[in-house]
C-alpha positions in Angstrom: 132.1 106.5 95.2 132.5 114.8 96.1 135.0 111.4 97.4 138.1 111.6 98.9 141.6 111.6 96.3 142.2 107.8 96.7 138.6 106.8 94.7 138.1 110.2 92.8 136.2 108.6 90.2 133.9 105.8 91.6 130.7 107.0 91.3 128.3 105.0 89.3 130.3 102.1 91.3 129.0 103.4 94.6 125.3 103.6 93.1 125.5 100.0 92.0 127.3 98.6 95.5 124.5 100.4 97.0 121.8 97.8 95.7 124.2 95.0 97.6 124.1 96.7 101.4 121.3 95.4 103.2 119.9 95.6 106.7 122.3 95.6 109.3 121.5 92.6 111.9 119.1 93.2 114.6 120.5 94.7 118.4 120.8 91.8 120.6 121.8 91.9 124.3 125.0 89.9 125.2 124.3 87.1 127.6 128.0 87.2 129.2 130.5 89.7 129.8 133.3 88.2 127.4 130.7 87.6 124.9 132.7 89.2 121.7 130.1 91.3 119.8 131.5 92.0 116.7 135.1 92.8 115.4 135.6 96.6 114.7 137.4 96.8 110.8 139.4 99.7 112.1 142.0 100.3 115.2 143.7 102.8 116.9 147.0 101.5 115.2 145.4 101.9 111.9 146.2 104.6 109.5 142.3 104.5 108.7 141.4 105.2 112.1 144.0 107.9 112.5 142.4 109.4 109.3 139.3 109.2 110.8 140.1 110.7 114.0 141.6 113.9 112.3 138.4 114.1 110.1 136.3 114.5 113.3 138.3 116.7 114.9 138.7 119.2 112.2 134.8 118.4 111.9 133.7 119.1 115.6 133.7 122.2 117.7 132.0 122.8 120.8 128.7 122.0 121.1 128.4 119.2 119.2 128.2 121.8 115.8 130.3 121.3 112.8 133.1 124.2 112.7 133.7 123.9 109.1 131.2 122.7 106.3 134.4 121.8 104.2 135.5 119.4 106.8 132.0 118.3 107.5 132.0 117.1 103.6 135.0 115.4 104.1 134.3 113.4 106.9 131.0 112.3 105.9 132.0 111.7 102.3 134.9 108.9 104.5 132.4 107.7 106.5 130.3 106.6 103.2 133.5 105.5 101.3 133.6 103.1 104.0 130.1 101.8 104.1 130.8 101.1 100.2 133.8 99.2 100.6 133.0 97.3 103.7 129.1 96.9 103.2 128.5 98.5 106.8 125.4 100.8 106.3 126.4 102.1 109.8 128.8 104.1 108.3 125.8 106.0 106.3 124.1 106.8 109.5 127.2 108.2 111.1 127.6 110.4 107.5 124.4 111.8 107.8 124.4 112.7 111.6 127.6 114.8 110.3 125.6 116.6 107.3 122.2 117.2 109.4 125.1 119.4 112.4 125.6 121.8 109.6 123.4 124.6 109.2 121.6 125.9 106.1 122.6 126.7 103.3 124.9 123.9 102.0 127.9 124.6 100.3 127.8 122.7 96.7 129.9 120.1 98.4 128.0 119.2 101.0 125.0 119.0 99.0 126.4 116.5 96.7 127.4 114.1 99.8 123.5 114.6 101.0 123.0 113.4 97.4 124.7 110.5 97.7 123.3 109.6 101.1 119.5 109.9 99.8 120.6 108.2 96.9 121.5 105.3 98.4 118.3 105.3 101.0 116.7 105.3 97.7 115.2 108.6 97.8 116.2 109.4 93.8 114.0 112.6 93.4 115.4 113.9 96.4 118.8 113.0 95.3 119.0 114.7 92.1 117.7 118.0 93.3 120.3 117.7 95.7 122.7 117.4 92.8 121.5 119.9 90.8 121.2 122.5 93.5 125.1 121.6 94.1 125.5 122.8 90.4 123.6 125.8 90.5 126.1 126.3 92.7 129.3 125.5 90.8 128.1 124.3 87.2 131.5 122.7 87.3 131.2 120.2 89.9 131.6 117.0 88.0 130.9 114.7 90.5 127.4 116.4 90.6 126.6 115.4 87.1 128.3 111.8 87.4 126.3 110.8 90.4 123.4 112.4 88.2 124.1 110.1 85.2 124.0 106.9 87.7 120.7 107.1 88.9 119.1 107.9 85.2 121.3 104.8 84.6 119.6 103.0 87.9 116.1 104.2 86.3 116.8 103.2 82.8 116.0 106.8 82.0 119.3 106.8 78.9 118.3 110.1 77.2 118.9 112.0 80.6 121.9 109.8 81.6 123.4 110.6 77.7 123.0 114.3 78.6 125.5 114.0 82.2 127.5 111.7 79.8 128.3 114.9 77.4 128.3 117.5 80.5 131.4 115.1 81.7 132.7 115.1 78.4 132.2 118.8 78.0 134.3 119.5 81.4 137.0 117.2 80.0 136.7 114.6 82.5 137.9 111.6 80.9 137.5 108.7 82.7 134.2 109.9 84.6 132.9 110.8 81.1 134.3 107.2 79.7 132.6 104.9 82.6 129.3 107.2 82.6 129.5 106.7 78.3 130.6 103.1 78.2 127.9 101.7 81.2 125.1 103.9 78.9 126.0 102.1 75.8 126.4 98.7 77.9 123.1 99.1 78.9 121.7 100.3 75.5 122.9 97.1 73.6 126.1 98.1 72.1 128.8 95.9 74.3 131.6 96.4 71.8 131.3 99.9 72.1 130.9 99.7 75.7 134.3 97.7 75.9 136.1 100.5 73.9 134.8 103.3 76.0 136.0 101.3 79.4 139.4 100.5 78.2 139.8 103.8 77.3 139.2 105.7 80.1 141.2 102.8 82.0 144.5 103.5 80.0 143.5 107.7 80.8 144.1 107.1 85.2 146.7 105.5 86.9 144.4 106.1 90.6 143.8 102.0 92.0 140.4 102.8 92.8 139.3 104.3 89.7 141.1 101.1 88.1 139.1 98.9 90.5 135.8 100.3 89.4 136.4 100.5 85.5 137.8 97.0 85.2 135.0 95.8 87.5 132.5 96.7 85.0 134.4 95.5 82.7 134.2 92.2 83.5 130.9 92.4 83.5 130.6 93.3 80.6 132.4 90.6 79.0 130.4 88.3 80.9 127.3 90.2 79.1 129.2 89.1 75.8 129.6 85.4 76.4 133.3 86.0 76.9 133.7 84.2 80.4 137.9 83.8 80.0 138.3 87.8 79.4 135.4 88.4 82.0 138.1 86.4 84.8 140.9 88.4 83.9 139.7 92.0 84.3 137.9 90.5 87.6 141.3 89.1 89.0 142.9 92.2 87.6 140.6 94.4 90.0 140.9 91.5 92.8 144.9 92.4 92.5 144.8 95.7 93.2 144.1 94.6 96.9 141.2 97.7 97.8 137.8 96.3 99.5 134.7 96.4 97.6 131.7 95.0 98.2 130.5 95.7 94.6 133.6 94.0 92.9 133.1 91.2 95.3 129.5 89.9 94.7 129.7 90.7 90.3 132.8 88.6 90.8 131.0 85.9 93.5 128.1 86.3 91.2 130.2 85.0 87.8 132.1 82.1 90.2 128.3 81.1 91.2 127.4 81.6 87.1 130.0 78.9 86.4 129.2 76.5 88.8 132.7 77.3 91.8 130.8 77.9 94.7 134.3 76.5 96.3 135.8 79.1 95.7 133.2 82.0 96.6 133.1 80.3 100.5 137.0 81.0 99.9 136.3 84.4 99.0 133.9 85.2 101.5 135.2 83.7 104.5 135.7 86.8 106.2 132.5 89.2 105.2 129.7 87.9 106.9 129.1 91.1 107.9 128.1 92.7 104.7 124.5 91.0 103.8 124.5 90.9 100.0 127.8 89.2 100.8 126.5 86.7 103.0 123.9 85.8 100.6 126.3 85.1 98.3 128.0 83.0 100.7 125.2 81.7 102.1 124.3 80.4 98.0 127.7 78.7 97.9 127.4 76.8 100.6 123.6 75.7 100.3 125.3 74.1 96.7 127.5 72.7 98.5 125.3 71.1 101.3 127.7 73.0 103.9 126.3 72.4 107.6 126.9 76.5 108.1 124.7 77.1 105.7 121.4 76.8 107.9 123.2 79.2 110.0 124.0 82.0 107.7 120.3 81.1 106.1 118.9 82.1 109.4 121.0 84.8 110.2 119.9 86.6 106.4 116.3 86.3 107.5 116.8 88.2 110.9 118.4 91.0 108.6 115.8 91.6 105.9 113.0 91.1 109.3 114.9 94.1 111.0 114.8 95.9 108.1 111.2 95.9 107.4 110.8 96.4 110.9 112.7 99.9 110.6 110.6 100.2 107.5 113.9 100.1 104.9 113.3 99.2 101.8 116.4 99.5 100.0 117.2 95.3 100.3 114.2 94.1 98.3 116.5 92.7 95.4 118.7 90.8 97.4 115.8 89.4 99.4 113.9 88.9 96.3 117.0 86.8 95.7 117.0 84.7 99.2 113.8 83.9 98.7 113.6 82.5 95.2 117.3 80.7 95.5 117.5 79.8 99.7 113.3 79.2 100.9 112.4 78.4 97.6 109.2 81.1 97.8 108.8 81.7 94.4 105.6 83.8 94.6 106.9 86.1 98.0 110.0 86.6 95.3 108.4 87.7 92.7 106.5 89.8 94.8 109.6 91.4 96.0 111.5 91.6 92.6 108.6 93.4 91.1 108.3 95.7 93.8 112.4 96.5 93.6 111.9 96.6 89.3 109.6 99.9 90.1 112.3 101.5 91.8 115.9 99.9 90.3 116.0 99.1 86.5 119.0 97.7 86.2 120.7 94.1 84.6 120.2 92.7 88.0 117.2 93.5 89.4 116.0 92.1 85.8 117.6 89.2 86.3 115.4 88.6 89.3 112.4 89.4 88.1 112.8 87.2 85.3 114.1 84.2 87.6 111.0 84.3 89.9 108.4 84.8 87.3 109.4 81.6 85.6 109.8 80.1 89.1 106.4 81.3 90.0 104.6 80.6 86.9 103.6 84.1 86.5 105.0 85.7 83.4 102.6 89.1 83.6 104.7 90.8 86.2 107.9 90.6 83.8 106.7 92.0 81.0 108.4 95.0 81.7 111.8 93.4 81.8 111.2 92.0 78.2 109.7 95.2 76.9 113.1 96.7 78.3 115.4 94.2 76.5 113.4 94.5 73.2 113.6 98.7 73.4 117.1 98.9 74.5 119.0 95.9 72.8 120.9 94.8 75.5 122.6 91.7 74.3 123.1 89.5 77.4 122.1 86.2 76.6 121.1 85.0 79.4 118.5 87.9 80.3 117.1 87.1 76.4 117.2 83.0 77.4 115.3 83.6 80.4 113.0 86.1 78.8 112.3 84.0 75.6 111.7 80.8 77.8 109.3 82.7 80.2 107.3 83.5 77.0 107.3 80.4 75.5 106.9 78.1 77.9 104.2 76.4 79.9 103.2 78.2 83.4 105.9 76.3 86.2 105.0 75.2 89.8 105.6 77.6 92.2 107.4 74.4 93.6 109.9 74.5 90.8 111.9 77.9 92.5 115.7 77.2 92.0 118.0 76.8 94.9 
């Protein structure tokens, strides 16, 4: 979220949108011939699928072989800008059928999209040396040492994300070095700070998508500050700038869900049923709001996360955690889940989780790493320290007591 000039700067947003992309539904066999199967987001009229048709071209020579490891990088890098903005892991599989038709040794390029494609299979070790083999190659290669700084960030490893945070600052890149600095001391319990450091490199680019992603995190971290009224208005800010994002889409569905207007996420999400960590989202709303579709959307969840352990895919245990604590009401299987994602993804979210479904199950032990994280870092959200405070002072709860 290197990435193509339209969302130059979007990196630690495509790590984080990348804990939101779930399973893709399970293959089923059409049982008519006018039977509409799904409905492609791009067409031949489109200036998206013109792009995309050049990019192949310029990618492809005979034999199936990429011609050119530069146009390789590009393609592949479109086809996973796509998967992050529509939430359509397809679009990851197509990237890395383009990287594996190019033959050893990568270019510094082409290693950094491999990056981001392990990255967001969860494969962090292999990810990094990716990254850092692309700046052996060119110690210059910011977007190297940004996509670096997200998964320390992911991790909760700060000293290491601190040192990307100064490379960035040392190449004088601005508003990569601001959102890798501001997220760092978000995280590390100095929101203030973390505000300044946003705005900033918000006022330094002009670029929609970088825009998008710094006012995005932004709102979140106002709504980390108890300051709900500024939270909406960077988040309707972002919403205005008219890009897809699945990222800005649930932290903003997430915040309407906070403040009790499920209304107006079923609004929202009308039209992405597709993407899964959307669909929960919806699927939320409309359980609040008793919604007869919301069996439906319930069901069609559970043949996702199915598929995906079927395929052996990992990478959606938060957001099941999630349907299973808030939509089946299985605290314990939650927890379970949560805990398993917390050894892999450290961040305010998958906390949150963990925190939820060990009150909801009774069982405080498995979150005593999520409180031993607020108490070393300082992060100030309240309602991480509320939930954290309460699941160490109060009595066990029910299993039966799982919110919905």
């Amino acid at each position: 979220m290197t990435v193509p000039p339209r969302t130059p700067h979007r990196l630690t947003a495509a790590l984080l949108a990348l804990a939101f992309v779930g399973a893709d539904a399970a293959p089923r066999v059409p049982v008519r011939d006018d039977e509409v199967l799904e409905t492609l987001p791009l067409r031949g009229r489109d200036a998206g699928a013109r792009e995309l048709a050049a990019l192949r071209a310029a990618a492809s020579a005979s034999g199936g072989q990429a011609a050119d490891p530069a146009a390789a990088a590009r393609l592949a890098q479109r086809y996973f800008d796509l998967a992050l903005a529509q939430g359509d892991p397809r679009y990851v599989g197509y990237a890395e059928a383009v990287v594996a038709r190019v033959a050893a040794p990568l270019p510094a390029e082409l290693l950094v999209v491999r990056g981001q494609l392990r990255q967001y299979r969860h494969q962090f070790d292999a990810a990094l040396a990716d990254f850092a083999a692309a700046l052996a190659l060119d110690p210059g290669l910011a977007h190297a040492h940004a996509w670096r700084g997200a998964i320390f960030l992911v991790q909760a490893r700060y000293d290491e994300a601190g040192a990307e945070c100064a490379a960035l600052q040392r190449l004088q890149r601005e508003v990569l070095a601001g959102g890798c600095l501001g997220l760092l001391q978000a995280y590390g319990g100095r929101l203030a700070q973390a505000e300044a450091s946003l705005q900033r490199a918000l006022r330094a680019t002009d670029d929609p998508g970088n825009r998008l992603w710094l006012l995005t995190r932004l709102g979140e971290v106002a709504a980390w500050h108890g300051q709900p009224a500024q939270a909406e208005r960077h988040y309707r800010e972002a919403l205005a700038l008219g890009l897809d994002d699945v990222y800005l889409l649930a932290a903003w569905s997430d915040f309407l869900l906070d403040a009790g207007r499920p209304d107006e996420v079923m609004a929202l999400l009308a039209r992405w049923e597709g993407a899964d960590s959307l669909l929960l989202r919806l699927a939320e709303a409309e359980t609040t709001l008793k919604r007869p579709e919301a069996a439906r959307h319930v069901q069609a969840l559970a043949d996702r996360f199915a598929s995906a352990r079927l395929r052996g895919d990992a990478t959606h245990r938060a957001e099941e955690a999630r349907y299973q604590l808030r939509l089946r009401g299985d605290a314990k299987q939650a927890l379970r889940l949560a805990a398993d994602n917390y050894r892999v993804q450290r961040e305010p979210r998958d906390a949150r989780i963990l925190l939820e479904a060990a009150a909801a199950a009774g069982d405080p032990a498995p979150a005593g790493i999520v409180r031993d994280w607020l108490q070393r870092s300082g992060f100030e959200d309240a309602r991480l320290r509320q939930l954290a405070r309460a699941l160490s002072a109060s009595p066990p709860a029910p299993a039966a007591s799982a919110a919905r």
